[in-house]
PAMIKE-458365 format. One line per field, with one value per residue (C-alpha): chain; residue number from 0; y, x, z. Coordinates in Angstrom, 2 decimals, always signed. Layout:
N
unit <- [A/...] .
pos <- [NUM/...] .
c2 <- [Y/...] .
c1 <- [X/...] .
c3 <- [Z/...] .
***
This chain:
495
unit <- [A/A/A/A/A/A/A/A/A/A/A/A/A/A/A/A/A/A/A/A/A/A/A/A/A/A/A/A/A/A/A/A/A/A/A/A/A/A/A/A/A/A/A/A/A/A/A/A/A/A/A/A/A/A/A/A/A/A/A/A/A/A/A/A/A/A/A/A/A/A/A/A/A/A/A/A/A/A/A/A/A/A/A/A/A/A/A/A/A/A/A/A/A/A/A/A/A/A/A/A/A/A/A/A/A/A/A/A/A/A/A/A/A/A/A/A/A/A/A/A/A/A/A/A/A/A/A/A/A/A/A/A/A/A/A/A/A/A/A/A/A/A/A/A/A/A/A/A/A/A/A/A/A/A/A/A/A/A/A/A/A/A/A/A/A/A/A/A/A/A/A/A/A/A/A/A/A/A/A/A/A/A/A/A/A/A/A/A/A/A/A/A/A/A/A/A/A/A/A/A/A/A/A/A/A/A/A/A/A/A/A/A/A/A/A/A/A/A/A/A/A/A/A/A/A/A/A/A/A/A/A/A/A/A/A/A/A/A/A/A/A/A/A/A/A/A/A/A/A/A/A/A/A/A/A/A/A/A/A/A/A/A/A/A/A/A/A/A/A/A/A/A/A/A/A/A/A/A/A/A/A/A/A/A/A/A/A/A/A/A/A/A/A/A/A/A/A/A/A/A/A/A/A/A/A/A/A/A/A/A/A/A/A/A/A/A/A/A/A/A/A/A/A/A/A/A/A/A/A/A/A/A/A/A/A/A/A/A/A/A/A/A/A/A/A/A/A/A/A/A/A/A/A/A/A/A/A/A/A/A/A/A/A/A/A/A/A/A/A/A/A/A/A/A/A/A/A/A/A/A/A/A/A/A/A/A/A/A/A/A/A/A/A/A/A/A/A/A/A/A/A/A/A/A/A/A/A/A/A/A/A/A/A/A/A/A/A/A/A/A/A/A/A/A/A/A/A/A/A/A/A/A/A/A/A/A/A/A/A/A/A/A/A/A/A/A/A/A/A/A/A/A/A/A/A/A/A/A/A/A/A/A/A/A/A/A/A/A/A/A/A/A/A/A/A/A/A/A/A/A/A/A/A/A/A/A/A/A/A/A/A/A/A/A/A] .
pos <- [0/1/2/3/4/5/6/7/8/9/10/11/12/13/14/15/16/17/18/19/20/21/22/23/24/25/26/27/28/29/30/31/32/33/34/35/36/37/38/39/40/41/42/43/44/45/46/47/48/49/50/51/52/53/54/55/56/57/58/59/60/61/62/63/64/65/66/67/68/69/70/71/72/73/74/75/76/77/78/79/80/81/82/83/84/85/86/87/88/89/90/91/92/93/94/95/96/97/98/99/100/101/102/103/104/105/106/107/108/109/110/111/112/113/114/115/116/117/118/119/120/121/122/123/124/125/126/127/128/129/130/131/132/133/134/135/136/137/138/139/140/141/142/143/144/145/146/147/148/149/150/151/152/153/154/155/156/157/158/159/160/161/162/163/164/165/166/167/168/169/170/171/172/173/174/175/176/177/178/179/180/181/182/183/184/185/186/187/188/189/190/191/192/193/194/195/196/197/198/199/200/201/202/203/204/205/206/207/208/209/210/211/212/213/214/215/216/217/218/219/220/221/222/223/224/225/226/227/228/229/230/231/232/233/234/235/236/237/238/239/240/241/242/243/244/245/246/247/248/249/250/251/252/253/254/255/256/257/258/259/260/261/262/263/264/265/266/267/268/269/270/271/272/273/274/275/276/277/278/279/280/281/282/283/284/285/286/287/288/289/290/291/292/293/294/295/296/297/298/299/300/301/302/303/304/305/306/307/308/309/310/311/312/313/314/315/316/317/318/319/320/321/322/323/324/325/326/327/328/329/330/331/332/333/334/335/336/337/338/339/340/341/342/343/344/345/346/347/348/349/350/351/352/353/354/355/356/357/358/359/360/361/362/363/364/365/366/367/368/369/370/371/372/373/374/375/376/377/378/379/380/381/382/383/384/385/386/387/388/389/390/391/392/393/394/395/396/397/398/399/400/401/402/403/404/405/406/407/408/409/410/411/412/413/414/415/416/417/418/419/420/421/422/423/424/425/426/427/428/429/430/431/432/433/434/435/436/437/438/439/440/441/442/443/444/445/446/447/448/449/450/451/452/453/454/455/456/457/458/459/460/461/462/463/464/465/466/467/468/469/470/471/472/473/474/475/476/477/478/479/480/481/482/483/484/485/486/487/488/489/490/491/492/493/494] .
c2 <- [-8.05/-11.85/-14.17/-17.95/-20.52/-23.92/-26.75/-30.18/-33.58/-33.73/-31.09/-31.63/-30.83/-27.86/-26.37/-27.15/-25.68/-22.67/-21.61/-22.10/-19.51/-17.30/-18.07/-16.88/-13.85/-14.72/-11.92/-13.88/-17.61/-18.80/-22.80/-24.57/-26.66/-28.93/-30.02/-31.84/-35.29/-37.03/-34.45/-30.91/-29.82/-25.57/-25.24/-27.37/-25.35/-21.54/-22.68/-20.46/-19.52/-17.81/-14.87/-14.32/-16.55/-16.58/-19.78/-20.95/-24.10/-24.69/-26.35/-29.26/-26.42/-23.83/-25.12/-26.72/-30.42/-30.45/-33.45/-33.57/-32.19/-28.53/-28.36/-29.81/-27.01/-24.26/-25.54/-25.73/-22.08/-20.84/-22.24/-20.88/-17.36/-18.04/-19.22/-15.55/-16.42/-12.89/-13.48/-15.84/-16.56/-16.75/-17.90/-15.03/-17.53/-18.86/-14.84/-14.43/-17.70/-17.15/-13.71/-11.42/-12.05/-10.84/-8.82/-11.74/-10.06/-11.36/-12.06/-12.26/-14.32/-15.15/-17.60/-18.11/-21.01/-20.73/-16.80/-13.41/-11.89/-8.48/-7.03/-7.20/-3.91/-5.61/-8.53/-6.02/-4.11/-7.18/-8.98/-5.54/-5.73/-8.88/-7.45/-8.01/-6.17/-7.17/-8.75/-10.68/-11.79/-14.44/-15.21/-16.95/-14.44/-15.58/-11.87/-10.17/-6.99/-8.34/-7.72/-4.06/-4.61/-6.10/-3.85/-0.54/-2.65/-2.66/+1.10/+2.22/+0.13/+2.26/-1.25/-3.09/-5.40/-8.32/-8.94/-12.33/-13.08/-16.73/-18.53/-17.78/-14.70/-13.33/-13.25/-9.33/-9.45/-10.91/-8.91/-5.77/-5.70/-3.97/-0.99/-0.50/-0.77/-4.51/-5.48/-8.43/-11.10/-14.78/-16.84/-20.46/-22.04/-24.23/-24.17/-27.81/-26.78/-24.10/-23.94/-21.66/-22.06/-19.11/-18.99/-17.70/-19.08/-16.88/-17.17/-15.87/-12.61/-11.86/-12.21/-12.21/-9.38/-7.99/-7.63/-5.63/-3.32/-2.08/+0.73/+3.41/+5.04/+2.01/+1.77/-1.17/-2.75/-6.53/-8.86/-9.90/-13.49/-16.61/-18.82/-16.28/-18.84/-20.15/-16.68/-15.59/-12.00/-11.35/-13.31/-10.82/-7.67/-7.29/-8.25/-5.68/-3.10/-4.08/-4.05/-0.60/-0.05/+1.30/+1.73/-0.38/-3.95/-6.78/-8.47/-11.45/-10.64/-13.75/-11.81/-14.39/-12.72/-12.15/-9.47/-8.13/-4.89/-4.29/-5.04/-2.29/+0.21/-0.75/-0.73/+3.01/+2.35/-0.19/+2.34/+0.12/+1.83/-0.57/-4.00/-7.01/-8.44/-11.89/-15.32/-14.50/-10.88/-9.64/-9.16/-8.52/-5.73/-3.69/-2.19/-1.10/+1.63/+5.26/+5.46/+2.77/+2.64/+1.60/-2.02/-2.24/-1.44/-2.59/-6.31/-5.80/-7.17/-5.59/-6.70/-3.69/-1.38/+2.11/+4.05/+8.01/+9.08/+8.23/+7.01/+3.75/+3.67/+0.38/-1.23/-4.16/-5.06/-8.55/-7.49/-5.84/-8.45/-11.24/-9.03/-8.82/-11.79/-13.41/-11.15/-11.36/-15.12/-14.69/-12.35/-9.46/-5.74/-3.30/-1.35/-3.29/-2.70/-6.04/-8.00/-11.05/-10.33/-13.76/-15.58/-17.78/-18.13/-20.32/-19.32/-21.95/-20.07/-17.29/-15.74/-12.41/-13.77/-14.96/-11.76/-10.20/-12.69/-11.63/-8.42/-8.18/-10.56/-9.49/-5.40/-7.24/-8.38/-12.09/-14.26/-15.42/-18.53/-19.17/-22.18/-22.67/-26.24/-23.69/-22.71/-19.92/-18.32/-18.48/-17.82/-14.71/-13.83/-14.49/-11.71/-9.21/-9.18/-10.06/-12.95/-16.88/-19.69/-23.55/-26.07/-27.28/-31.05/-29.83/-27.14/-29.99/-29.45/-25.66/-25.19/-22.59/-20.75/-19.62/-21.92/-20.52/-21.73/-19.53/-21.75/-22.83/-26.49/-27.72/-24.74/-26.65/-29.48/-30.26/-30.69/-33.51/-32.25/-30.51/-28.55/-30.25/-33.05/-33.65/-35.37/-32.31/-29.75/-29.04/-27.75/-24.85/-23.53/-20.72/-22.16/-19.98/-21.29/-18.29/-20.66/-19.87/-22.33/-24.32/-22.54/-26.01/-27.21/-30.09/-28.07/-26.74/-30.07/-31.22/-28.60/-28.70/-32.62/-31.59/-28.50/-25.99/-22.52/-21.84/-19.01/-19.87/-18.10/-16.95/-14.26/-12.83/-13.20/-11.21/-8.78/-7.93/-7.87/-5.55/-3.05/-3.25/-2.39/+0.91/+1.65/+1.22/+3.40/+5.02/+3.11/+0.93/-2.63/-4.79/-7.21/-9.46/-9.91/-10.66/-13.37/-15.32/-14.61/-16.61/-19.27/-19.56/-20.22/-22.74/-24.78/-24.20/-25.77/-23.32/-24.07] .
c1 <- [-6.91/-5.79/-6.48/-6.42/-5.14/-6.55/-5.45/-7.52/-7.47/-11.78/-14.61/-16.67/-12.83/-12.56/-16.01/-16.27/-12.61/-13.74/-16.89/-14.83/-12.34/-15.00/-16.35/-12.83/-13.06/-11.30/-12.55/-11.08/-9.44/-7.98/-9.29/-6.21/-7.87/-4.80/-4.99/-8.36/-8.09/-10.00/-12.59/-13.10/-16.78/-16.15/-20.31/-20.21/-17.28/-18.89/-22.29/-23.18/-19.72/-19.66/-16.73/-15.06/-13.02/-9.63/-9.37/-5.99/-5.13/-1.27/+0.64/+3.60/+6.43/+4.83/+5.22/+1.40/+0.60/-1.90/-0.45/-3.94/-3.03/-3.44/-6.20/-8.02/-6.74/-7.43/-11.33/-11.16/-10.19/-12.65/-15.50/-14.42/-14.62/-18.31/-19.27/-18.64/-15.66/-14.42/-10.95/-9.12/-5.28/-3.35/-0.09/+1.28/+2.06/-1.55/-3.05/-3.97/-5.91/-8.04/-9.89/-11.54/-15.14/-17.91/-17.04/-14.76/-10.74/-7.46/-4.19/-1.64/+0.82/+4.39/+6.61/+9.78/+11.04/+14.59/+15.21/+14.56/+15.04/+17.16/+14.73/+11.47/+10.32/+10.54/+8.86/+6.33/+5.55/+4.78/+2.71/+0.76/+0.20/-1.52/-4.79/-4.34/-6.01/-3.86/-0.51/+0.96/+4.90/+6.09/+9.86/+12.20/+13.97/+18.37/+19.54/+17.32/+17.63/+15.20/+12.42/+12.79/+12.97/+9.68/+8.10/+9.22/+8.27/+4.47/+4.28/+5.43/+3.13/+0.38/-1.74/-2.75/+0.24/+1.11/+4.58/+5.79/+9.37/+9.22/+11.14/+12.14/+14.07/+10.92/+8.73/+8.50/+7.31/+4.45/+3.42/+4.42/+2.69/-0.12/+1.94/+3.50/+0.10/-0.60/-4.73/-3.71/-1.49/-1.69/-1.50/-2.27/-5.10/-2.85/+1.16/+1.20/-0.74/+1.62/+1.23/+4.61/+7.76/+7.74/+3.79/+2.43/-0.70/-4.06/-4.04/-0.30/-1.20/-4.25/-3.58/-0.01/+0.95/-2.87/-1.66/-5.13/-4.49/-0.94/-0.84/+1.66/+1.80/+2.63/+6.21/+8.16/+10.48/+12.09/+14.20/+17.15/+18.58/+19.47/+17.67/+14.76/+12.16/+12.11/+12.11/+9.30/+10.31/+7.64/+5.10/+5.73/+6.36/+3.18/+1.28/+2.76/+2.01/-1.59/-2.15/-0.77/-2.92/+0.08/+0.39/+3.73/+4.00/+7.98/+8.85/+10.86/+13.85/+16.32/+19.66/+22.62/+25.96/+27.64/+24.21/+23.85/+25.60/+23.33/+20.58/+21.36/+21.34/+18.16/+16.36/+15.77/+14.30/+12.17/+10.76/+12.57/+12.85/+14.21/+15.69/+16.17/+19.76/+20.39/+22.33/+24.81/+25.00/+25.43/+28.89/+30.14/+26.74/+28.66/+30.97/+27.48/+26.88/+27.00/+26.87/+27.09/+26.13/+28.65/+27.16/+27.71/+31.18/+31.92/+30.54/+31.42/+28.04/+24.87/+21.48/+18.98/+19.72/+17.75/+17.65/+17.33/+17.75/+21.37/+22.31/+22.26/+22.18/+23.13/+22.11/+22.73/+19.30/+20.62/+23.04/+20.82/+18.04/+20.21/+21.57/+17.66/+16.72/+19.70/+19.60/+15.98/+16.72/+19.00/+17.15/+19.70/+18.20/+18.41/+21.79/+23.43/+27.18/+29.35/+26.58/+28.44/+31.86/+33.51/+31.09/+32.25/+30.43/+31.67/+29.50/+29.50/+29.34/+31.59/+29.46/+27.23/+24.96/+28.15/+29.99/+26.94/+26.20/+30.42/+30.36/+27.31/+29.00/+32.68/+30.72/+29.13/+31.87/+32.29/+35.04/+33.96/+35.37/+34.61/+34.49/+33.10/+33.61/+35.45/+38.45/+39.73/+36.32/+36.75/+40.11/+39.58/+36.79/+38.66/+41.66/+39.15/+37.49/+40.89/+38.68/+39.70/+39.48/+38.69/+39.37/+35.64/+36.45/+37.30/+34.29/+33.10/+35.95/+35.53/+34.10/+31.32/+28.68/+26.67/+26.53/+25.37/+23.96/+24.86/+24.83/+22.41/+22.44/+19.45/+16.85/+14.19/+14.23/+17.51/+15.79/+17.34/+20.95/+22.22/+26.06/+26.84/+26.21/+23.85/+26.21/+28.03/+25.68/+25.38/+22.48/+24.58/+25.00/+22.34/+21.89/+20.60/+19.78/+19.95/+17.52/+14.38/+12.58/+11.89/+11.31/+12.33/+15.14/+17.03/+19.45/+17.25/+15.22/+18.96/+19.55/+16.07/+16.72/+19.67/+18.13/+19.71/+17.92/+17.20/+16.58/+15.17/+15.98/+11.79/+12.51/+15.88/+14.46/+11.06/+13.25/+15.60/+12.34/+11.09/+13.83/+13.96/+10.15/+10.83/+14.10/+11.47/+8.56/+9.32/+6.16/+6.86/+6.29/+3.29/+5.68/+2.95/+1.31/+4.55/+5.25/+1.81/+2.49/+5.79/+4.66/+1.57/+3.96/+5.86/+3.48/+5.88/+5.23/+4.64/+6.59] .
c3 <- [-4.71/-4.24/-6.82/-5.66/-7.81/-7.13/-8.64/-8.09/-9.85/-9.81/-10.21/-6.99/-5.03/-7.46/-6.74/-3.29/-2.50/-4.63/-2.39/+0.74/-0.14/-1.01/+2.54/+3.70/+1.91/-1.64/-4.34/-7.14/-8.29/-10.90/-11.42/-13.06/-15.98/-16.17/-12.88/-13.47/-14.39/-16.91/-19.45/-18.36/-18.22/-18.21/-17.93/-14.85/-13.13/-14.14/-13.50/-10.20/-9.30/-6.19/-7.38/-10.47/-12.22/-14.06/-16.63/-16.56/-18.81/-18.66/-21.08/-18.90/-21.21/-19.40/-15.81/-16.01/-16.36/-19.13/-21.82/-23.41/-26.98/-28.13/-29.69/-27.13/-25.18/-26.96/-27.29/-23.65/-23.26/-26.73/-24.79/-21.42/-23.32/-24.48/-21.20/-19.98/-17.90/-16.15/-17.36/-19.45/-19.53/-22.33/-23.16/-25.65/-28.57/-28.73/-28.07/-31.53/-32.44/-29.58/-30.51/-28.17/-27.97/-25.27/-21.74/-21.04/-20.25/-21.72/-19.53/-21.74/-19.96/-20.21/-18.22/-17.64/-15.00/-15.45/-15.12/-15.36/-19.07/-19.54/-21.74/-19.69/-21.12/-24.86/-23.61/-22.03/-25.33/-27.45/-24.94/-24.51/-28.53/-28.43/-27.61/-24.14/-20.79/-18.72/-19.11/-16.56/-16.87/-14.58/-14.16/-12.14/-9.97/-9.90/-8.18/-5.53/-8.00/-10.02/-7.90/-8.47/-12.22/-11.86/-9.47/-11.38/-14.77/-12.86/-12.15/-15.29/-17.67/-18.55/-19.33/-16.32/-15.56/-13.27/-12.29/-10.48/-9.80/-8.81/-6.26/-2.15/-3.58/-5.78/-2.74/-2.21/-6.05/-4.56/-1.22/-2.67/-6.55/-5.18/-3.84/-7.54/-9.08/-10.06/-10.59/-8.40/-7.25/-6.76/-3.96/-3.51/-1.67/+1.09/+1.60/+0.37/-2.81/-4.18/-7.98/-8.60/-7.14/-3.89/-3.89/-0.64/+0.67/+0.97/+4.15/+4.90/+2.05/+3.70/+7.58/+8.33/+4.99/+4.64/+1.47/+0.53/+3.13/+1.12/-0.77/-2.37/+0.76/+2.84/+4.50/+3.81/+6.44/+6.18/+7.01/+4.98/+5.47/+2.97/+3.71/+4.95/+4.65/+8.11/+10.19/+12.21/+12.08/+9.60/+11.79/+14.64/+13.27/+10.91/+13.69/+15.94/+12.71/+12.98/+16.31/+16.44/+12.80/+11.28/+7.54/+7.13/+6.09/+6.91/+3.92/+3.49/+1.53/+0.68/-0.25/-0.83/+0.57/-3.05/-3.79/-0.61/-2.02/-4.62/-2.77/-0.09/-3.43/-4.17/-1.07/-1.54/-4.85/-2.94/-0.25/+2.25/+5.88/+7.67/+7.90/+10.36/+9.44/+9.92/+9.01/+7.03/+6.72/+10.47/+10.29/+6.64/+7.24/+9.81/+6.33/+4.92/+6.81/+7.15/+11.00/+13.60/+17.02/+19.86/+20.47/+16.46/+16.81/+19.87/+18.56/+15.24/+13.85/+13.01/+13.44/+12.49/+9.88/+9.26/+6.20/+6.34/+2.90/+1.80/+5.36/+6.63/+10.28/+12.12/+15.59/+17.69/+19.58/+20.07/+22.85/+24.61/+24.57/+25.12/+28.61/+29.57/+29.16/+31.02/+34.23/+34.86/+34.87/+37.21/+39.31/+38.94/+38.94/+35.89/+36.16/+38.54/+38.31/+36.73/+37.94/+36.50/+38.06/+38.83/+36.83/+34.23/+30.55/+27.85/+24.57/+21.79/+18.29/+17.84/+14.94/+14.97/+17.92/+19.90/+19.67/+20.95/+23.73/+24.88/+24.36/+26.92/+29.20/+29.23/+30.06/+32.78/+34.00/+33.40/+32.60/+29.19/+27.38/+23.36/+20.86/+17.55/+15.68/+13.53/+15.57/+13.44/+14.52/+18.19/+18.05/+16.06/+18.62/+21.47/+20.28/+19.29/+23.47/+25.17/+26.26/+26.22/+23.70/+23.02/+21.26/+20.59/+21.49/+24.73/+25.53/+28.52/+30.29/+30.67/+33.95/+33.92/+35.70/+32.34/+29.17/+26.09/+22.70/+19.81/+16.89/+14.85/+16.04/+17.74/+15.17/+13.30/+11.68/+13.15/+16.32/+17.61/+18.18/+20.61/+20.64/+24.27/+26.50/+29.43/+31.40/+31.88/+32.73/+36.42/+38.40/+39.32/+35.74/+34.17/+30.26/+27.44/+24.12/+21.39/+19.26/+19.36/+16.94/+18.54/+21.70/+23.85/+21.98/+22.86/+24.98/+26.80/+27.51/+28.84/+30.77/+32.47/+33.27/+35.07/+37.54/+35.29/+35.44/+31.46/+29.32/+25.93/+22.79/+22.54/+24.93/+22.99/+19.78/+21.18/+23.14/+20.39/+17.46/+20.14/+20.30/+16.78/+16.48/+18.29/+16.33/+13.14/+14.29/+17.67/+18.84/+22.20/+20.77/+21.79/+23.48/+25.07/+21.39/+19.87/+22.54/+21.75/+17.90/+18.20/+20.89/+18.72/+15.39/+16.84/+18.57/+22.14/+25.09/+28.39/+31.14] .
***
């Protein structure tokens, strides 16, 4: 079960945003008291609430904004309790001066904005001896690795327990408490509205995670990134899962570089499957695993990672899909031989996407030319394929057939720049832009102005999510659905 938090300055906002979620399906929310500005009338928010209610009163210390005095507070939360509230939460200092009384149920609540504590199973035992039916501990997760503190703190309790790591990196805390046996999680009513740092909206738990759908048998896959917030991978892939009804749900797992080892270790722990690797972890990924494939070693970067038992078992889909996608723009057939011979392609990035982009190109049998506005990148590229290199000040003097974008420049919000100039693109030249958000980037605008044939990074990002898909399930993916699901996300324009 969801529970909603809403958080509104007046009653009539509070009420009236409360029976719309209920409209929407909500099963529970939690009405923030300290939001409300001015006197609280309790009566006049229970009075013919349409679901269940959590009373939540939270003290400015305790990440809330009430500044109204404390004994005001705890009046506020005594008469909430004889009102016949469903639930009432309680901060574990004031627990015992507010005694149990009626069917109404105490969350025992502890936060922490600033980290997660080493002891969480002390912490657990004394808020569990406060009288509470459910205790809910809500932390600020520092290390990926304490999400599965938290999750394996949840299935172990033997009292009803609710465990939150807070923050972009806490987020599988959140989709996933259900699996380990949580009453319920919290989400917040619209993105804007977020009452806790990492707070997913209703909408995104119910729809995109159907996060009451997820269970202890359900199979976890994700993506792991930093930052993670602005990929669509989970957008596509749970929608694929549902469309297929399959009992598997894509988390979002942030996972800076220095923890990515210890993450790894715990995915096992986590019931993890598979993974989507992206920014920054493609390359240093490829010394993770137990077995590569050629295109992993070949490109020396990895971009999909499966885990049978001890073994981690690496792929490269983004070679493959950025190959498609290229040669049906061109009109060249499936298994041509060096299709590209005598072509020219200067690629600007030399990270994991560019060495996949040469690799497929230099098989094909192009000339390829790299550059990165780090040169020690291309350079280092360029020795690994036997292929050439450029200065990046002088990548408009390369003369080329294909162009290619593999650097970030041009992704949302940057979406004003672009990594070369119009002036020198030519109607001759094929262009491919590896960004796919947003779909018609800057680049690609350019190169459109000028006659250029394009290929936009939707159709490799699609492409390689939907060789991944089948790598994950051995299910064909619903590659039509996963196209709208994107273009849909990102507001694209059809061309």
């Amino acid at each position: 079960m969801i529970c909603v938090s809403i958080g509104r300055g007046r009653h009539r906002f509070m009420m009236a945003e409360h029976r719309h979620l209920v409209e929407q399906g909500a099963e529970l929310v939690e009405l923030r008291l300290d939001y409300i500005n001015g006197e609280v009338n309790i009566r006049r928010l229970l009075a013919d609430r349409p679901c269940p209610v959590v009373i939540t009163c939270r003290r400015e210390r305790d990440g809330g904004k009430w500044n109204k005095g404390e004994e005001k507070r705890l009046l506020l939360l005594r008469t909430a309790i004889a009102e016949g509230v469903e639930y009432v939460d309680l901060e574990e200092d004031i627990a015992v001066q507010i005694p149990r009384f009626g069917s109404t149920r105490r969350i025992i609540s502890y936060h922490d904005f600033h980290k997660t504590p080493e002891d969480l199973e002390g912490l657990h035992r004394h808020l569990a001896s406060l009288d509470a039916d459910i205790v809910k501990i809500s932390t600020m997760a520092n290390h990926p690795h304490d999400n599965l503190r938290m999750l394996e703190l949840i299935r172990r309790s033997k009292i009803p327990t609710i465990g939150i790591c807070m923050g972009e990196i806490g987020i599988p805390t959140r989709i996933l408490a259900g699996k380990y046996g949580a009453p319920f999680t919290y989400a917040t009513f619209h993105h804007e509205r977020a009452l806790a740092p990492g707070q997913l909206t209703f909408q995104q738990m119910k729809e995109v995670y159907r996060y009451d759908e997820i269970n202890t048998e359900t199979d976890v896959y994700g993506v792991v990134a930093d930052p993670v917030a602005h990929s669509l991978s989970p957008l596509i892939h749970n929608a694929a899962f549902q469309y297929l009804k399959l009992n598997k749900v894509y988390v979002p797992f942030r996972v800076p570089r220095e923890h990515l080892n210890q993450f790894l270790e715990d995915c096992q722990q986590l019931g993890v499957k598979g993974l989507s690797v992206t920014i920054p972890h493609k390359e240093v990924m490829v010394s993770q695993l137990t077995q590569a494939d050629g295109a992993v070693r070949g490109i020396g970067a990895c971009n999909t990672v499966i885990f049978e038992g001890k073994d981690r078992l690496g792929y490269n889909t983004d070679y493959r899909a950025a190959m498609e996608s290229l040669e049906e723009a061109m009109g060249i057939p499936a298994g041509a031989e060096a299709p590209l011979r005598g072509k020219t392609a200067l690629i600007l990035g030399a990270g994991g996407v560019g060495k996949a982009i040469a690799y497929g190109l230099i098989r094909r049998g192009a000339s390829v030319v790299v550059t990165d506005g780090i040169a020690e990148k291309a350079h280092q590229l360029a020795q690994q394929f036997q292929c050439r290199f450029a200065e990046w000040p002088l990548r408009h003097s390369v003369p080329a057939d294909i162009l290619v974008n593999a650097t970030p420049i041009g992704m949302h919000p940057n979406v004003d720049e672009t990594p070369f100039e119009r002036r020198h693109m030519k109607p001759s030249m094929v262009v491919f832009d590896a960004v796919y958000n947003p779909e018609n980037t800057l680049f690609i605008k350019e190169a459109r102005a000028q006659n250029c044939k394009v290929v936009t990074g939707l159709e490799m990002f699609v492409r390689q999510a939907a060789l991944q898909f089948k790598l994950f399930t051995g299910h064909d993916a619903p590659v039509e659905l996963m196209r709208e699901v994107v273009r849909r996300s990102i507001a694209a324009v059809k061309y």
